[in-house]
C-alpha positions as CSV (number, residue, x, y, z in Angstrom):
1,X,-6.9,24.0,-13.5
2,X,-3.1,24.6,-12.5
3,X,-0.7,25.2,-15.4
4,X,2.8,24.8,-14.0
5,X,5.6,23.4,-13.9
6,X,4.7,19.9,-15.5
7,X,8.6,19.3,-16.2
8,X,9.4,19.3,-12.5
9,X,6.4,16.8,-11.8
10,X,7.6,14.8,-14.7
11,X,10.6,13.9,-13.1
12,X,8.7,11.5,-11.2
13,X,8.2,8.8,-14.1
14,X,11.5,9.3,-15.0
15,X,12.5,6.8,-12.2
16,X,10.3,3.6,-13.8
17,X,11.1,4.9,-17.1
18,X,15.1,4.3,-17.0
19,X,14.0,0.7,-16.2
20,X,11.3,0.0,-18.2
21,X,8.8,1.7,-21.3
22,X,8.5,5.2,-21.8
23,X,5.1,7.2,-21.3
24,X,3.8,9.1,-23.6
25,X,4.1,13.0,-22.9
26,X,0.4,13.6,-22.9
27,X,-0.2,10.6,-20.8
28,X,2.0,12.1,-18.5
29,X,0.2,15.6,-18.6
30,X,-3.1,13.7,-18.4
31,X,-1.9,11.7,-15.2
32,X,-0.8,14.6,-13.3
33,X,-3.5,17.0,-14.3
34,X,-5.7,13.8,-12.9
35,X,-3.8,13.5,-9.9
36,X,-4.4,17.2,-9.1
37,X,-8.1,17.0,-9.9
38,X,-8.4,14.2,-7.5
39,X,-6.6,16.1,-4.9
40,X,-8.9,19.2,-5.3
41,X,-12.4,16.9,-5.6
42,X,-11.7,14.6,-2.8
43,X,-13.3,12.2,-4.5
44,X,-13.0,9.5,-7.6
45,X,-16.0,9.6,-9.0
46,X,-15.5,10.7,-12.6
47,X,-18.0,13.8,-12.6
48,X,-16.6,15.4,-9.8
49,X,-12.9,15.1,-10.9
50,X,-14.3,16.3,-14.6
51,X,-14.9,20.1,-12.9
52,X,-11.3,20.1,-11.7
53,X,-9.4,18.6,-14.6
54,X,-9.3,21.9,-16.8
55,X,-11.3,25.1,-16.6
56,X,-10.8,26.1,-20.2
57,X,-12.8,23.4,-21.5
58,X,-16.4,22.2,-20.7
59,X,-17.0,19.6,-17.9
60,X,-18.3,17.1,-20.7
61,X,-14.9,17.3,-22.5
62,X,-13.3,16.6,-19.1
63,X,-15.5,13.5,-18.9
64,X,-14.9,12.2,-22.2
65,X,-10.7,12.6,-21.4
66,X,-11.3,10.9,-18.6
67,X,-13.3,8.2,-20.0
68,X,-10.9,7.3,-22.9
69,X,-7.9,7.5,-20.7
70,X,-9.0,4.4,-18.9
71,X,-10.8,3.0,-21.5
72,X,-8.1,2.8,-23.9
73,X,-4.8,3.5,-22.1
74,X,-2.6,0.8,-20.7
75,X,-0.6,1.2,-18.0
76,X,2.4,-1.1,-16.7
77,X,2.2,-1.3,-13.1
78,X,6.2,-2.5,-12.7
79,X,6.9,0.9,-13.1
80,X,4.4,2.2,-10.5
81,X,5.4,-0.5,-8.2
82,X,9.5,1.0,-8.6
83,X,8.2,4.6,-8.4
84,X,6.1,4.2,-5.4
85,X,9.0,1.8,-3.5
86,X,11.4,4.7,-4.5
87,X,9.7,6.9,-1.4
88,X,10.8,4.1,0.8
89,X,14.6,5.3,2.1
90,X,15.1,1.9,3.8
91,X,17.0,-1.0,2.1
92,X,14.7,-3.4,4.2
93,X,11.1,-3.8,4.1
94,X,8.3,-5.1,6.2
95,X,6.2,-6.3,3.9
96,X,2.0,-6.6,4.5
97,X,-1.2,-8.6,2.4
98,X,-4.5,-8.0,2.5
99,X,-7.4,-7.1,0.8
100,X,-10.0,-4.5,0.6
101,X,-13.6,-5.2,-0.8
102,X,-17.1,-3.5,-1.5
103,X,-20.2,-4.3,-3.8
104,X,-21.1,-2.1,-6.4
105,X,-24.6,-3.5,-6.9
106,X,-24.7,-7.1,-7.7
107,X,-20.7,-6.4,-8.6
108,X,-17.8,-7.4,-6.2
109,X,-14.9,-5.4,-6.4
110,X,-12.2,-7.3,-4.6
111,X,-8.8,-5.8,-4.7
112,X,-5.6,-7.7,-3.3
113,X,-3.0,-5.6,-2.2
114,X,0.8,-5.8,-0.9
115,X,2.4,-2.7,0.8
116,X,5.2,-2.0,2.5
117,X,5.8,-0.5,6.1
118,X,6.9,3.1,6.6
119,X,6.2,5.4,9.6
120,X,3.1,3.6,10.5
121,X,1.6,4.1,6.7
122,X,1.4,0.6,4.3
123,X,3.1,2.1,0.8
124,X,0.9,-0.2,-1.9
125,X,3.7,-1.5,-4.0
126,X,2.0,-3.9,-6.0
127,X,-2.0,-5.6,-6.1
128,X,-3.9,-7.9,-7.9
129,X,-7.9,-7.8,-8.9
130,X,-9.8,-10.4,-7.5
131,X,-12.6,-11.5,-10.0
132,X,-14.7,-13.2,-7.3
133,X,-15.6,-12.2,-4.1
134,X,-14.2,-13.8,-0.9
135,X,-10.3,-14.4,0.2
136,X,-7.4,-14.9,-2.0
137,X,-5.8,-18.7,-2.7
138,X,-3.2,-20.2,-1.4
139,X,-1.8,-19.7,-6.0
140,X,-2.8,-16.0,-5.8
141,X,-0.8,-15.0,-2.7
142,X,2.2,-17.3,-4.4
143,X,1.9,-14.9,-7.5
144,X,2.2,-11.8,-6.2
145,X,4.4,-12.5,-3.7
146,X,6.2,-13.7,-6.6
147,X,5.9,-10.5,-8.9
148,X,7.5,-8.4,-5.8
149,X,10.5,-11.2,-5.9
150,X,11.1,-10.8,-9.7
151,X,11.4,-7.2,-9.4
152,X,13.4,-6.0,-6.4
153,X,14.6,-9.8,-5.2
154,X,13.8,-11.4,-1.5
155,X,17.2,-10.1,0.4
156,X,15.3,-6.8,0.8
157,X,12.6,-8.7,2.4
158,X,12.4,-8.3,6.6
159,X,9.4,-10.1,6.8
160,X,5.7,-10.6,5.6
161,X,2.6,-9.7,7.6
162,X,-0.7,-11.4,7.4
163,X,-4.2,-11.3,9.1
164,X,-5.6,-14.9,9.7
165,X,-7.1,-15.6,6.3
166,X,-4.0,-15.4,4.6
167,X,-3.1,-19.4,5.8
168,X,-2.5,-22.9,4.1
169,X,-0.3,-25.9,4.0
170,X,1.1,-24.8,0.4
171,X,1.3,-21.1,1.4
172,X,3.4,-21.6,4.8
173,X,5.4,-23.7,2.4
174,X,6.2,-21.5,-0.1
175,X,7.3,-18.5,2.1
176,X,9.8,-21.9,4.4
177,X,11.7,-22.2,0.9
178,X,11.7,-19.4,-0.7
179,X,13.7,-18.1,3.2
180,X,10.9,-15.3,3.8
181,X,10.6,-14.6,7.2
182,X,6.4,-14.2,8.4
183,X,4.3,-13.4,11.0
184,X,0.8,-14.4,9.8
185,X,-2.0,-14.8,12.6
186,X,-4.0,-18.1,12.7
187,X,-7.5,-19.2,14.3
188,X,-7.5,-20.5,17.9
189,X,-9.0,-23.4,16.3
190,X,-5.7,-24.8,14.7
191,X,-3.9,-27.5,16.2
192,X,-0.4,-28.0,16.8
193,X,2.5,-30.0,18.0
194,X,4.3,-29.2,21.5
195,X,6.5,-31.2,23.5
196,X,4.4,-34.3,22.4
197,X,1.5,-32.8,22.8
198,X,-1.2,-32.1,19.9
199,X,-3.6,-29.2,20.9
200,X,-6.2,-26.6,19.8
201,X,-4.0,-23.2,19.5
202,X,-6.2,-21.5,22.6
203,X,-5.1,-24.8,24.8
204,X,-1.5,-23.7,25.0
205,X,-2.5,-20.0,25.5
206,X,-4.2,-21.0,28.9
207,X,-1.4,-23.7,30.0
208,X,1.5,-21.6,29.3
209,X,0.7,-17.9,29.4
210,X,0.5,-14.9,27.2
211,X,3.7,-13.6,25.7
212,X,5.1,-17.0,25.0
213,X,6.8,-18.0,21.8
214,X,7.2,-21.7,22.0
215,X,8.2,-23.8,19.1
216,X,5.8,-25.9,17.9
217,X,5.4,-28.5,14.7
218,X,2.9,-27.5,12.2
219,X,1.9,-28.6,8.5
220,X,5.2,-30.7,8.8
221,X,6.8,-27.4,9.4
222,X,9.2,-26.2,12.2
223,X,7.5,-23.1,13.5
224,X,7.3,-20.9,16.5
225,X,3.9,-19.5,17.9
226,X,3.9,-16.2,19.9
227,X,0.7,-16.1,22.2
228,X,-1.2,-12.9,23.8
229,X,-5.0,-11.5,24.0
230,X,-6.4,-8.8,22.6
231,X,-9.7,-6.5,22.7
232,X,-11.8,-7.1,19.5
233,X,-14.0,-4.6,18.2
234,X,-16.9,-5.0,20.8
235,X,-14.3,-4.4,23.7
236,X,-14.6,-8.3,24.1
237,X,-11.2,-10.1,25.2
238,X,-10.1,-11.9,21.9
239,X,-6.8,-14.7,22.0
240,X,-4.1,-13.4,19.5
241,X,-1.7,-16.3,17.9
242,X,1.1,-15.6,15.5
243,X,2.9,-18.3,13.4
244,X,5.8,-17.2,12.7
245,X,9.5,-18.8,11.4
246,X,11.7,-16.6,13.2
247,X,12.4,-17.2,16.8
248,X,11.8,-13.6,17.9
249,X,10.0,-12.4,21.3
250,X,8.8,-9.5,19.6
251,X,6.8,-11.5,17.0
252,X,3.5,-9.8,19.0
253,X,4.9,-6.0,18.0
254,X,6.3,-7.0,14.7
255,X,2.7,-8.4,13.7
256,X,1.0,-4.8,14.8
257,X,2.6,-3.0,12.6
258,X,0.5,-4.9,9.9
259,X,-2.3,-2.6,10.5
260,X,-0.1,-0.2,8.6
261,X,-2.1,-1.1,5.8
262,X,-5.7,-0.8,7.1
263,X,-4.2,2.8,7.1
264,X,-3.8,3.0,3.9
265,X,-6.8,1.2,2.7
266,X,-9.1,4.0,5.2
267,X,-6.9,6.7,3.6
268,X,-8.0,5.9,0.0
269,X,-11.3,5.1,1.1
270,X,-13.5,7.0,3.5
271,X,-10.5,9.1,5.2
272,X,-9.3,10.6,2.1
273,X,-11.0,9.9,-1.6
274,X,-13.9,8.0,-1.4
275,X,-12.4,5.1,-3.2
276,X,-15.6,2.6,-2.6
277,X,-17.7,5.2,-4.5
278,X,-16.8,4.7,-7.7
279,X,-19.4,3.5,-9.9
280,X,-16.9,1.5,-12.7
281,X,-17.4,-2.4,-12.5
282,X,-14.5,-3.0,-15.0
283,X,-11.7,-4.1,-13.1
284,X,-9.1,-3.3,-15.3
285,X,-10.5,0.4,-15.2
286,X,-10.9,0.0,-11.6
287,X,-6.6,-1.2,-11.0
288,X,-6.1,2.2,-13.2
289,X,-8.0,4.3,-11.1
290,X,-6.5,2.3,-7.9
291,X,-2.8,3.1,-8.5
292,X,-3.6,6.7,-10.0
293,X,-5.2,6.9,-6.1
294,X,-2.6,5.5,-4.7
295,X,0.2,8.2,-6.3
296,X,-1.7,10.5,-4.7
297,X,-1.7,9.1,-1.4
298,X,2.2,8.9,-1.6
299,X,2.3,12.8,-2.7
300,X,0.2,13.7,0.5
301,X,1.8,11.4,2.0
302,X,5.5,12.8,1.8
303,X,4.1,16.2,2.1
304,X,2.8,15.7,5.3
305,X,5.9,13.8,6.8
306,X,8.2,16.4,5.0
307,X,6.0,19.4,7.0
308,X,5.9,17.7,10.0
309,X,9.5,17.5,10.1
310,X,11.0,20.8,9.0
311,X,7.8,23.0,8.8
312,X,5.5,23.2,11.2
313,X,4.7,20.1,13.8
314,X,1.3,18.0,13.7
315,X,-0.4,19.4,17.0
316,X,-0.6,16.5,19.9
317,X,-3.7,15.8,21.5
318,X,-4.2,14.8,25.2
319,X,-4.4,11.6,24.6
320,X,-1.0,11.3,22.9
321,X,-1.8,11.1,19.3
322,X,-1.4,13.5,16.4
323,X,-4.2,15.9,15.6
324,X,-4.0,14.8,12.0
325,X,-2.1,11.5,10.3
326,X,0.4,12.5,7.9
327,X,-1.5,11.9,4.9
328,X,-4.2,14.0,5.9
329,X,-1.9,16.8,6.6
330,X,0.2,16.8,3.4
331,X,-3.7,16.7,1.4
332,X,-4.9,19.7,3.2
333,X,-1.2,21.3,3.0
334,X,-1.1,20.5,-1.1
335,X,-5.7,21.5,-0.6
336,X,-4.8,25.2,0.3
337,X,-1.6,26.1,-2.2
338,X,-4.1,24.9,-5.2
339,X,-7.1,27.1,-4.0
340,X,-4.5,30.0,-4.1
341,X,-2.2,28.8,-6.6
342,X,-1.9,32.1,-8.3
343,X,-0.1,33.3,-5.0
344,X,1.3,30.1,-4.3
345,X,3.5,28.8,-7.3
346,X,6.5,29.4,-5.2
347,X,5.0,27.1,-2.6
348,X,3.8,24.3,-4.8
349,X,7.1,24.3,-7.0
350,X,9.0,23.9,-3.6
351,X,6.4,20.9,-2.3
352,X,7.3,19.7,-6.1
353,X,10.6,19.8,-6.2
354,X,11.0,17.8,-3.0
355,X,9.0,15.0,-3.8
356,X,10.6,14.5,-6.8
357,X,13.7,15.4,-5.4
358,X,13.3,12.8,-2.5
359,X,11.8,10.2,-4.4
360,X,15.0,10.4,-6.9
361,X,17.7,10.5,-4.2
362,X,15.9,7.4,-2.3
363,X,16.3,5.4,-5.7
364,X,19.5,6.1,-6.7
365,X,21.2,5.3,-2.8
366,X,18.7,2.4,-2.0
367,X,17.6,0.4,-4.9
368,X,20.4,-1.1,-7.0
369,X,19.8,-0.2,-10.2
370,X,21.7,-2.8,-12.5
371,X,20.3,-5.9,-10.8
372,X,16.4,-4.3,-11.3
373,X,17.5,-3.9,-15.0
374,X,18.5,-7.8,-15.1
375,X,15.4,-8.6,-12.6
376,X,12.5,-7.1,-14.9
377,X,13.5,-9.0,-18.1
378,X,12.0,-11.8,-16.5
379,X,8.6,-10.3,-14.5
380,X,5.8,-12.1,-15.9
């Protein structure tokens, strides 16, 4: 395993640690030596990450680090949640919910996730386990939506994206006072007030057209409802219908970019470390292993949009789309310096130095650091 410059990859906690607790040095050591593991192995499961942890020590001894690290180790995930927004340089962000779920056996691992737009990419901020399976409520959605409020306020909010389970009377409510702007799709099924006229959503798509926004009366709320179709997955032509509270004609576009973090859910799982294969059913095991993931998705993440840039450019393909997204470059960038790391320290020490270099200068100039001190006495 690598043995390098630890104090330069350190720097990276420093950023949650001026705010909140401080992380035990061999914590530390343990995260990043797990982070690198995970980027060598691919992979989450526990066995294979135990053959890359350290190779000066048996594979067993790995495994038993491993093991007590989640078993007894407690993590804060405020400060994960200001370390990971502190690779956002934007002082305004489009924020998106969903979830992501799988069955491990009879177990249902449900996981309930807020990220933030950037370059196409959802950035998880913050999440929540589900213990059930099924959607979130109308109370879960408040919470956490409520947890990203009490940390970095609502004026840095542009506006919340949904897919069409995230609805409800109370919900809509909520996000109407609290001044959040949304663009949440809803069922063709719902009804709605228009000009004095109370119809099935999919009634005013045929009467008026596709890319309308009309304003319309719902749930005692003053709304407006952008309109267009879609192809679902079977190439089948499927009515799209956004509820939103700002009068906008690009609600439609605004509402794609929610897929941003489908991304990021395909890149932990599947596309990049195999997250649905892990065989723990503890979910506070499981949210440790989900934000250790999720750091190093942000590492590949800014390595790849950092090559891209100033290195050497994704290839296009005919049809107009990169070769490779940007996480997937960064991973098989960071990959190929850690198989040759004896002849590559200069390499990795530079891909180092400007992620924490990056992530440092993005919190200083864009998160205000005095109000997040006053804001996270009070985070539940």
């Amino acid at each position: 395993m690598i043995k390098l410059s630890l104090t330069k990859v350190e720097n990276l906690f420093k950023l949650g640690e001026n705010i909140l607790f401080k992380i035990n040095l061999s914590r530390k050591k343990f995260i990043l030596s797990f982070i690198l593991a995970l980027l060598e192995s691919r992979s989450v499961e526990f066995p294979e990450i135990a053959h890359h942890l350290n190779d000066e020590v048996e594979v067993s001894s790995n495994m038993r680090r491993i093991q007590r690290f989640f078993a007894e180790y407690s993590l804060d995930y405020r400060q994960f949640a200001i370390l990971f927004m502190s690779f956002i340089p934007e002082k305004k962000y489009r924020l998106c919910i969903d979830r992501t779920n799988w069955k491990f056996g009879c177990k249902s691992i449900n996981i309930f996730a807020l990220t933030v737009y950037y370059k196409g990419i959802g950035i998880p901020i913050l999440f929540e386990m589900l213990e059930k399976s099924g959607n979130s409520n109308q109370e879960e959605r408040i919470f956490l939506l409520e947890r990203f409020v009490a940390i970095f306020g609502h004026k840095c909010i542009k506006s919340l994206l949904a897919d069409r389970e995230f609805i409800g009377e109370k919900w809509f409510h909520f996000l109407v006072e609290k001044g959040i702007k949304f663009h949440i799709r809803i069922p063709k099924s719902h009804y709605f007030s228009y000009t004095n006229e109370k119809q099935r959503a999919d009634f005013f798509l045929n009467k008026y057209g596709k890319k309308k926004l009309i304003r319309i009366f719902y749930q005692n709320l003053d709304l407006y409802l952008a309109m267009d179709f879609s192809k679902n997955k079977q190439g089948q032509t499927d009515p799209v219908f956004i509820l939103t509270n700002e009068k906008n004609r690009n609600a439609l576009r605004i509402y794609k970019q929610r897929w941003s973090i489908e991304v990021f859910f395909q890149s932990l799982k599947g596309r990049g470390f195999k997250f649905e294969k892990t065989h723990l059913k503890d979910t506070d095991r499981i949210a440790k292993l989900f934000v250790l993931a999720s750091l190093t998705f942000i590492i590949c993440l800014c390595t790849g949009i950092y090559y891209d840039a100033l290195e050497k450019k994704i290839p296009i393909k005919n049809h107009g789309y990169k070769a490779k997204s940007f996480f997937r470059y960064g991973a098989d960038i960071l990959r190929n310096v850690l198989k040759k790391i004896e002849k590559s320290q200069d390499e990795f020490n530079k891909i180092i130095a400007l992620i924490t270099g990056f992530a440092s200068s993005v919190f200083e100039i864009c998160l205000k650091r005095t109000i997040l001190e006053v804001q996270i006495k009070n985070v539940m």
